[in-house]
C-alpha positions as a printed Julia matrix, in Angstrom:
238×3 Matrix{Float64}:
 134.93   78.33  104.97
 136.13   79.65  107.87
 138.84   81.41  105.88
 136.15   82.94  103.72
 133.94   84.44  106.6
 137.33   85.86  107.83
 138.58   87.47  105.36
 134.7    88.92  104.34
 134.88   90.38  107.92
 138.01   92.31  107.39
 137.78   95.72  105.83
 139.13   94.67  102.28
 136.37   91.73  102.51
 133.5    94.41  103.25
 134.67   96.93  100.72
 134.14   93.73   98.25
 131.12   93.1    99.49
 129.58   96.64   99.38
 131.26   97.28   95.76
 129.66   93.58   94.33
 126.21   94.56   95.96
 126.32   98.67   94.8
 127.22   97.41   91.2
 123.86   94.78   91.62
 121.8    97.82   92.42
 123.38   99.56   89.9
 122.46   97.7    86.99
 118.82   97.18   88.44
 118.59  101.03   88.46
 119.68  100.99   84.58
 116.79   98.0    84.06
 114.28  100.34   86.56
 114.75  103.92   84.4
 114.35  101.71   81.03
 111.09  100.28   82.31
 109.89  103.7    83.87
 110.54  105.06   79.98
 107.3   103.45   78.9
 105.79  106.06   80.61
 106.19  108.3    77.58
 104.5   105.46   75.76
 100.92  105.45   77.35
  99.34  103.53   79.92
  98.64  100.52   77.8
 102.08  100.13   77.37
 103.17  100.86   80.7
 100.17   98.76   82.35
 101.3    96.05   80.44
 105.06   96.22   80.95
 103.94   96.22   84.69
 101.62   93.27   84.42
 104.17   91.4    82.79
 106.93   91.9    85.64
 104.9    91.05   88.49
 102.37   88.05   87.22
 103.25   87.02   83.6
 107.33   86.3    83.89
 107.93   82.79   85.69
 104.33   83.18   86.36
 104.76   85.68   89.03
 107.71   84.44   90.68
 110.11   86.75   88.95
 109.33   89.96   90.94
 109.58   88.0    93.63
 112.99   86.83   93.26
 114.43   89.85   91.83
 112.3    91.55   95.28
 114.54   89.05   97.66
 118.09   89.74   95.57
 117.46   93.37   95.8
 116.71   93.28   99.57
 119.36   91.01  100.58
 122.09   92.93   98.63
 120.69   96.29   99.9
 120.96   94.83  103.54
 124.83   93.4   103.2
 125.02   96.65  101.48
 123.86   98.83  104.38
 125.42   96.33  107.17
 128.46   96.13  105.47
 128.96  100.22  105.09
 128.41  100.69  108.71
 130.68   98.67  109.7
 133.15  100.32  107.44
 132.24  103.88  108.7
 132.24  102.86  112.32
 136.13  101.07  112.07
 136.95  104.45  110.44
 135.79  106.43  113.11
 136.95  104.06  115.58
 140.5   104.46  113.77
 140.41  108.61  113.23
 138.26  109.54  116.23
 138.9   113.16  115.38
 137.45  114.24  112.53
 139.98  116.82  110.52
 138.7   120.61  110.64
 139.2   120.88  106.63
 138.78  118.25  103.94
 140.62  118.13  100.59
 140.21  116.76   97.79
 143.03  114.06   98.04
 143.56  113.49   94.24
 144.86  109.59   92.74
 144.96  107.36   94.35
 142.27  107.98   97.19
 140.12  110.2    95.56
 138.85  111.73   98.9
 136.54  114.2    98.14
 132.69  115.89   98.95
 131.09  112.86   97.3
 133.37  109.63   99.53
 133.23  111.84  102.29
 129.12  112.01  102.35
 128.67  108.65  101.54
 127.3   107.35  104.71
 125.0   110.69  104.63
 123.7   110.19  101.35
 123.16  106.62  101.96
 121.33  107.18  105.08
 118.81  109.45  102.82
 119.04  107.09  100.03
 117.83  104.41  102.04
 115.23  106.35  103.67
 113.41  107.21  100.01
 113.88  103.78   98.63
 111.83  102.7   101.65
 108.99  105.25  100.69
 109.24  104.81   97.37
 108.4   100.99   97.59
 105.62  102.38   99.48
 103.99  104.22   97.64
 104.08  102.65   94.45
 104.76   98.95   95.15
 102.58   98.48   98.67
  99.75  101.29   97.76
  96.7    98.74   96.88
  93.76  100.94   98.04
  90.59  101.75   95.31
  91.76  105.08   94.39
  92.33  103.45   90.69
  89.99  100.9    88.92
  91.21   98.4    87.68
  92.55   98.97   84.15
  91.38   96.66   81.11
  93.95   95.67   79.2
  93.4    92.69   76.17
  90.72   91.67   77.67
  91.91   91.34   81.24
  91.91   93.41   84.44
  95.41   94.42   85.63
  96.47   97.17   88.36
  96.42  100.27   87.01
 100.26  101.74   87.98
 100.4   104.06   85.21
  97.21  105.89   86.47
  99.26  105.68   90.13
 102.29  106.64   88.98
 100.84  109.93   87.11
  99.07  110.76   89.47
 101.91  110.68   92.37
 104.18  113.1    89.68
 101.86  115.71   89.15
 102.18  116.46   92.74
 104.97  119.32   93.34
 105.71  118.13   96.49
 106.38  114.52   95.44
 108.49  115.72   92.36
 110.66  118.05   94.47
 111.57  115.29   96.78
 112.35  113.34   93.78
 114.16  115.74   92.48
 116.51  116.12   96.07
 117.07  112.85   95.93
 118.08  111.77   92.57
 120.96  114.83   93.26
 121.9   112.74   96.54
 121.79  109.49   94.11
 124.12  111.37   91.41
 126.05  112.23   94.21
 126.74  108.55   96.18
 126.97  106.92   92.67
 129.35  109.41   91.07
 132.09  107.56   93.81
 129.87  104.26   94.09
 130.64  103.39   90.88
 134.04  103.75   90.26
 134.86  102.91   93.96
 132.91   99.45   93.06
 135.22   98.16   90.66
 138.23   99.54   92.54
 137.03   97.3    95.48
 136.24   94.33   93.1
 140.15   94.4    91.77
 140.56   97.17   89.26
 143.68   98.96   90.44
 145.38   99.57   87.34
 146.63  103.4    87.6
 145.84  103.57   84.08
 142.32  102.46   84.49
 141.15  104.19   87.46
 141.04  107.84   85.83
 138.92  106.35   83.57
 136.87  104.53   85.84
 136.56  107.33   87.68
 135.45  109.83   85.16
 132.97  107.24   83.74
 131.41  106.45   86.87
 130.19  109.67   87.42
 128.96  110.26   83.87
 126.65  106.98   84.07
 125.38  108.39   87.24
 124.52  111.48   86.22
 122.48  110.09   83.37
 120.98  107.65   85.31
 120.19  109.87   88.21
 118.61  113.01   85.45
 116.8   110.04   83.56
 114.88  109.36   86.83
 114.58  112.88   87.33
 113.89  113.97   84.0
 110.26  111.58   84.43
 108.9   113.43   87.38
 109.29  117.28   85.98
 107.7   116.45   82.58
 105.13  114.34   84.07
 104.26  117.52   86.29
 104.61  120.31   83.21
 102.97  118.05   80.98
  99.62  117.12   82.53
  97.52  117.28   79.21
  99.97  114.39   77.63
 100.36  112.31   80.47
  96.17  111.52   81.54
  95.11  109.41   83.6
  92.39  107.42   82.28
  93.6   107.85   78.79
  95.42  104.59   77.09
């Protein structure tokens, strides 16, 4: 055990760490985007999608458990890059005046170098996001009737929120920064997690950043049409 705490100290253990709790985020965001898809489906659908999540599956304990995974591995996520970014500053305490892009193998470039920045940002909106949609329980929104039973109404909240332009340009600046740390995320994940092969990192490195762009304009893509499409997307209407 002691061997094991060790060796998840050292940088090698921490880059493990941080790549096996990115790639758990990671495929929540994928589960998250296919969820938020029901939007285009009405709010019955969505409403009850929601409902299910949070009080039908395990009887309500699911959201809860999936709620303390996805804290847990965001916080040995977040601990585990600062302490990365502070031994590298404590090992290069002067910055360089220029970066390049450093090519195979390191592939040092805009998006590794603003990791730390985007994550800090990242972090920041994931915060208010939970915020808003998760913690925001006041009586704007009645509840909504669905089969015979009264469930929250988050389609009605979650309209509403995108057809302000100041919500959906933050959400737009955002899922850029997300495109951006998950474009090297992804393929810097399974690097840390083993995948070396020469042969495979090109292509690990290539796909990473096409699965975040799609993911990041699928989260984007909900916000703008919700906004230019206010007649389709009602609230009120099932």
């Amino acid at each position: 055990m002691l061997n094991l705490a060790a060796a998840l100290r050292s940088t090698v253990g921490r880059k493990f760490l941080m790549g096996l709790t990115g790639l758990v985020w990671f495929s929540y965001l994928i589960a998250h985007l296919s969820g938020n898809l029901l939007l285009f489906a009405g709010a019955n659908a969505f409403n009850a999608y929601a409902h299910f999540l949070t009080n039908t599956l395990l009887h309500g304990a699911f959201v809860w458990i999936a709620d303390s995974v996805l804290v847990t591995t965001l916080s040995i996520h977040v601990y585990t890059g600062i302490g990365i970014w502070l031994r590298k500053g404590d090992a290069r305490p002067i910055d360089y005046a220029k970066h390049r892009d450093a090519g195979p193998p390191s592939r040092k470039n805009d998006a590794s170098l603003s990791m730390a920045f985007t994550g800090i940002l990242i972090l920041g909106f994931i915060i208010w996001h939970v915020i808003q949609f998760k913690f925001d329980v006041d009586d704007r929104y009645p509840a909504y009737e669905l089969a015979g039973e009264e469930v929250r109404d988050v389609y009605s909240l979650v309209v509403t929120a995108f057809q302000d332009p100041m919500v959906v340009g933050v959400y737009v600046l955002m899922m850029v920064l997300i495109a951006i740390h998950l474009s090297h995320g992804v393929w810097s994940a399974f690097q840390s997690l083993g995948l070396n092969n020469s042969r495979f990192l090109p292509i690990l490195h290539v796909g990473g950043a096409l699965f975040a762009l799609v993911l990041a304009a699928g989260f984007l893509v909900l916000p703008v049409l919700v906004m230019m499409n206010p007649v389709y997307f009602t609230v009120g209407v099932p």
